[in-house]
N, C-alpha and C positions, 0 to 999 in steps of 0.2 A: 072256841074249843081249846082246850090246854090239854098237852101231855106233859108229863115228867118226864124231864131228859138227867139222865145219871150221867157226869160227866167224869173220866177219868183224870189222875192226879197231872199227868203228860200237858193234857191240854187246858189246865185251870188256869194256866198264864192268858189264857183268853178270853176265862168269865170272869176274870176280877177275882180271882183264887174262889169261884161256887164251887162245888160239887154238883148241887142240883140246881136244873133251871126249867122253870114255865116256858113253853115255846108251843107254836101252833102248827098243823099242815096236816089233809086229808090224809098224807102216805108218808113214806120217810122221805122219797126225794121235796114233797112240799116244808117238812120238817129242817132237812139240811140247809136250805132259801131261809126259813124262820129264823133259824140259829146262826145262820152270817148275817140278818140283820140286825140280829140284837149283840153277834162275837164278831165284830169284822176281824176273818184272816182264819178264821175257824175251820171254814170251809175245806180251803184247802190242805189241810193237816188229816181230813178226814176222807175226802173223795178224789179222785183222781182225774186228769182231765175230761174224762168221757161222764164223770158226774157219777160213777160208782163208789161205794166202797174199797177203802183201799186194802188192800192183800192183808196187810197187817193187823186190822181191825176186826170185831166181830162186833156187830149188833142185834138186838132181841129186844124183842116186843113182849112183853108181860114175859118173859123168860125165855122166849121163842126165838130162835135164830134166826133170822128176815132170808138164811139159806135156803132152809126147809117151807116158807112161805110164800113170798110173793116178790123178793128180793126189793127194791128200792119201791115198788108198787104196793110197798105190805099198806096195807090200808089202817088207820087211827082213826080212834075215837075218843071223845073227854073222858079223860082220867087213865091213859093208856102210860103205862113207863116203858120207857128208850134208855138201852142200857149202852153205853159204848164202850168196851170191852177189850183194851188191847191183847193182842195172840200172844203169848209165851210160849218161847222157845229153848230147848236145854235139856241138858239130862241128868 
């Protein structure tokens, strides 16, 4: 199964300057596992030690906020895009 994962400019120093990368996982927590093994150090830039989402970030599934869904349990399917989206803040 492959999703698209859209990666932000922040963390490109970890896929070899992608943007976008194929990665596999029934849910997003099986997705984050995929993506530190193809980005070792990925991980943790993205989740926090309990394995969540870090405060800073937001992610969505086909456009969908993994907030309003099922949070790390959002469930994938082939052909699903993963967007990781850092927060901005300012006025």
């Amino acid at each position: 199964m492959a999703v698209k994962v859209l990666v932000p400019t922040a963390l490109q120093k970890f896929t070899n300057n992608q943007a976008t990368l194929e990665c596999s996982g029934n849910n997003i927590s099986e997705l984050f596992d995929s993506l530190e093994q193809a980005c070792p150090g990925i991980k943790d830039r993205i989740c926090d030690e309990q394995g969540k989402p870090r405060r800073f970030l937001n992610l969505y599934v086909n456009s969908e906020d993994i907030r309003f869904l099922q949070h790390t349990e959002t469930p994938l399917k082939d052909g699903d895009e993963v967007s990781i989206v850092p927060a901005v803040a300012g006025g």
